[in-house]
N, C-alpha and C positions, 0 to 999 in steps of 0.2 A: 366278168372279172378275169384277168390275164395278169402273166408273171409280171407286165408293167406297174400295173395298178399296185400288184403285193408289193414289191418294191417300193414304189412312192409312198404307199404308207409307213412302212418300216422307215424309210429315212424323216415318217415324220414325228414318227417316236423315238425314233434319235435326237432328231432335233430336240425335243420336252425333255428328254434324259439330259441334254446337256447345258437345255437353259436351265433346269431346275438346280444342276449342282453346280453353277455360275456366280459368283457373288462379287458386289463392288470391291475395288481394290480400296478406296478408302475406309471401308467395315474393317480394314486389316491396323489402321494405321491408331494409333491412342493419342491425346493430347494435341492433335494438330490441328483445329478449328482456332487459332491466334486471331480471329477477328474480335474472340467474347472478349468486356472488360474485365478484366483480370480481379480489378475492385472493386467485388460484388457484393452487395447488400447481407450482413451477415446475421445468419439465424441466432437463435438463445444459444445451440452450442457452438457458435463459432465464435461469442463473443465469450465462454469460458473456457480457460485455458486447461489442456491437457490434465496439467498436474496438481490442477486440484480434484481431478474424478481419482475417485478410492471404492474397490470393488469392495461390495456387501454381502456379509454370508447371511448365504438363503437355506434351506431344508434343501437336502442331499450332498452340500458341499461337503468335501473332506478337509480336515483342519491338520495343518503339521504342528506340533503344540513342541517345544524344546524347553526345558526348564534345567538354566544352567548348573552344571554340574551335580545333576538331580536326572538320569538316563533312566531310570526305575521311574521316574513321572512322565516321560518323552514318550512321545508316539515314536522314535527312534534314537538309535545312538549314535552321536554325531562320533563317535572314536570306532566305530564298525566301520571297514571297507566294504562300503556298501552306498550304489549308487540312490541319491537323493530323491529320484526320478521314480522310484520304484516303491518307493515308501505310499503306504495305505492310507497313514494317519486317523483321524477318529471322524467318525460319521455326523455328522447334523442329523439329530431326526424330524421329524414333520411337524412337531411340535417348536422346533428352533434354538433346541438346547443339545449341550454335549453331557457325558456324565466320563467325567476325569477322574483317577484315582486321587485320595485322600479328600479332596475339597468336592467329589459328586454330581452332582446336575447344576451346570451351568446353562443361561440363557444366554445365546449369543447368537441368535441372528439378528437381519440390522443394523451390524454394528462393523466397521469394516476391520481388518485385520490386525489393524494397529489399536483397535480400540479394545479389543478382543484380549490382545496382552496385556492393555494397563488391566484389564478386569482382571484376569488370570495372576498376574504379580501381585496384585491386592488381596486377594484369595489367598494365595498360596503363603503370603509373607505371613499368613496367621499363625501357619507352620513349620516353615523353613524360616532361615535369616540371608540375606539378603536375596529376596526371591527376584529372581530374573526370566524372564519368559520372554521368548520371539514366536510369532502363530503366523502361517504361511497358509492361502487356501491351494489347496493341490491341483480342484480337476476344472475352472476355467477353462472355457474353450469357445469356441466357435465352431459354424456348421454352415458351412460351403455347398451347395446342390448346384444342380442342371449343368449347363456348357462349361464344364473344368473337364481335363483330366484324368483328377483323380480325388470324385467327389468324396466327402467328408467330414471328419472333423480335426479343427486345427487346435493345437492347444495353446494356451498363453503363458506365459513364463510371465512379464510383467501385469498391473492392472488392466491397460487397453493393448491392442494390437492393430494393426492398419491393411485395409482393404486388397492393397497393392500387396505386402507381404501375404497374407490367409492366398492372395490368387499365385502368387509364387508358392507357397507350400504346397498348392494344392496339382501342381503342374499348368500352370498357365490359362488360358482362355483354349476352347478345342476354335477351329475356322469356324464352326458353324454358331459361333456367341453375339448375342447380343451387343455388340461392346457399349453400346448407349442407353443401353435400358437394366442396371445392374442393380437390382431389389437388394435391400437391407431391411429386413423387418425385426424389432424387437417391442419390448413392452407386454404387455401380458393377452391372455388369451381372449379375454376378453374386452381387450382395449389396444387389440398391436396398431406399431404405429410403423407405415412403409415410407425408406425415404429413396429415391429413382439418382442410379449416379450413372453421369454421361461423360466412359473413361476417353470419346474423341475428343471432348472439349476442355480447357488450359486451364480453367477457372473448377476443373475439379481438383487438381491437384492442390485446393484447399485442404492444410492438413486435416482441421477441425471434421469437415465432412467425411474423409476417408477414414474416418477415427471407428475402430468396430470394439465393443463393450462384450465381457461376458455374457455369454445365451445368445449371440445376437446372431439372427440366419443372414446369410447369406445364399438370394437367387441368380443364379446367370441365365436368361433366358433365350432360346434357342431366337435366331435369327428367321426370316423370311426366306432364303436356299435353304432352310433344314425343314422348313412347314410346306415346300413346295416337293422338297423330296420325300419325305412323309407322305404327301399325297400322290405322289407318281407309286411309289411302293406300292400302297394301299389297292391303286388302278391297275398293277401289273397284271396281276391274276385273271381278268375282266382282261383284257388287251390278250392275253397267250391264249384264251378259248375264245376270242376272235379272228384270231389268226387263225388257229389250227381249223375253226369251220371256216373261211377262206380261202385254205388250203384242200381243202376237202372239194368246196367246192369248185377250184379251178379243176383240179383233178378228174374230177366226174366230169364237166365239160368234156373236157380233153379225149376223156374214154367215148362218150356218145357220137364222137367226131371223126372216130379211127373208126377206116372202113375195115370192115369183120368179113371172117371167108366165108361164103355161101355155098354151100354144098350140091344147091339142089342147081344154082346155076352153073356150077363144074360138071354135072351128070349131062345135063342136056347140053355141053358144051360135046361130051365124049361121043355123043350121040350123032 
């Protein structure tokens, strides 16, 4: 082994260091596969339109309950400078009822936000006169993971939100994402349902399919440059006590090979 050898090797874990963080320049690019037909065979939700989905309150959601000109019944007072965003409102418990003052233990999950108020106006007009009620669910969101940014969760202001938007809230795709293998999974824990969206090709920009629902995850999963540099990481350590006994051992050659002063042949030289 010679300072050759150590060389060639080093330049060839350079080489692996830099094929590893190498990635196709089309991983980079979204929507630009124009050869798919654009007029793709559409699933059960692409053949129902947006605006007929209406979000359902479930156990844990917070309800904004407003009962006009009745702020003493309101989860909040709409005449308070006080931002909307911030508001608590009342809890669902596990059982799927609320307990409101005056009218008590209401059952309301199931049932979507608008249907939530006709219940609540009918309740309440037992006792107030012209009972008016609007119910808002507060903490909707979604849950963004892996290749973003800045994983977490997004919240939703309307019923649904869209795929595209949750990955701009979230700061973008990092270089090392997936961009064609982009998990949406919802439905329950024991029945979720995953659906694979591929952001290079044209026929995603199907609104229907970008369409992301309350609780629904969103996965970005790392690309093939992030699973090869993972593994070079992993190998480094293994690679630096190869070298350093490489270096050892050129070294110790080295010293066996320097001729050393002999003493006893300088005596007899004096001699």
């Amino acid at each position: 082994m010679n300072l050759k050898h150590i060389t060639v090797t080093t330049s060839v874990l350079a080489t692996m260091l830099l094929t590893g963080c190498s990635t196709k320049d089309n991983q980079y690019v979204l929507f630009n596969q124009t050869t798919d037909n654009v007029q793709t065979v559409m699933d059960s939700r692409d053949a129902m339109p947006n605006e007929l989905y209406e979000s359902k309150v479930i156990p844990n959601n917070r309800l904004s309950v407003l009962v006009f000109n009745h702020p003493e019944l309101s989860t909040r007072d709409v005449r308070a400078q006080v931002d909307p965003r911030q508001e608590r409102g009342v809890l669902v418990s596990q059982d799927g009822t609320v307990n409101l003052p005056l009218i008590g233990v209401v059952r309301v999950s199931g049932l979507s936000s608008r249907e939530v108020a006709t219940l609540l106006t009918r309740e309440y007009s037992r006792y107030i006169k012209h009972a008016h009620v609007t119910v808002d669910i507060l903490n909707k969101r979604v849950f963004v993971m892996g290749e973003v940014r800045r994983p977490g969760r997004v919240d939703i202001v309307e019923d649904t939100t869209n795929l595209l938007e949750a990955l701009a809230t979230t700061g973008d795709l990092t270089e090392f994402a997936s961009r064609n293998n982009i998990k949406i999974i919802r439905g329950t824990r024991s029945r979720p349902e995953v659906e694979t969206i591929d952001l290079t090709r044209l026929s995603a920009l199907s609104l229907n399919r970008l369409t992301l629902y309350p609780n629904d995850v969103v996965y970005v999963e790392p690309n093939e440059s992030k699973r090869r540099n993972i593994e070079i990481a992993e190998a480094l350590p293994g690679v630096d006590i190869a070298s350093r006994i490489l270096t050892l051992l050129f070294t110790g050659k080295q010293l066996t090979n320097t001729h050393l002063f002999n003493v006893n042949t300088f005596t007899d030289y004096q001699q």
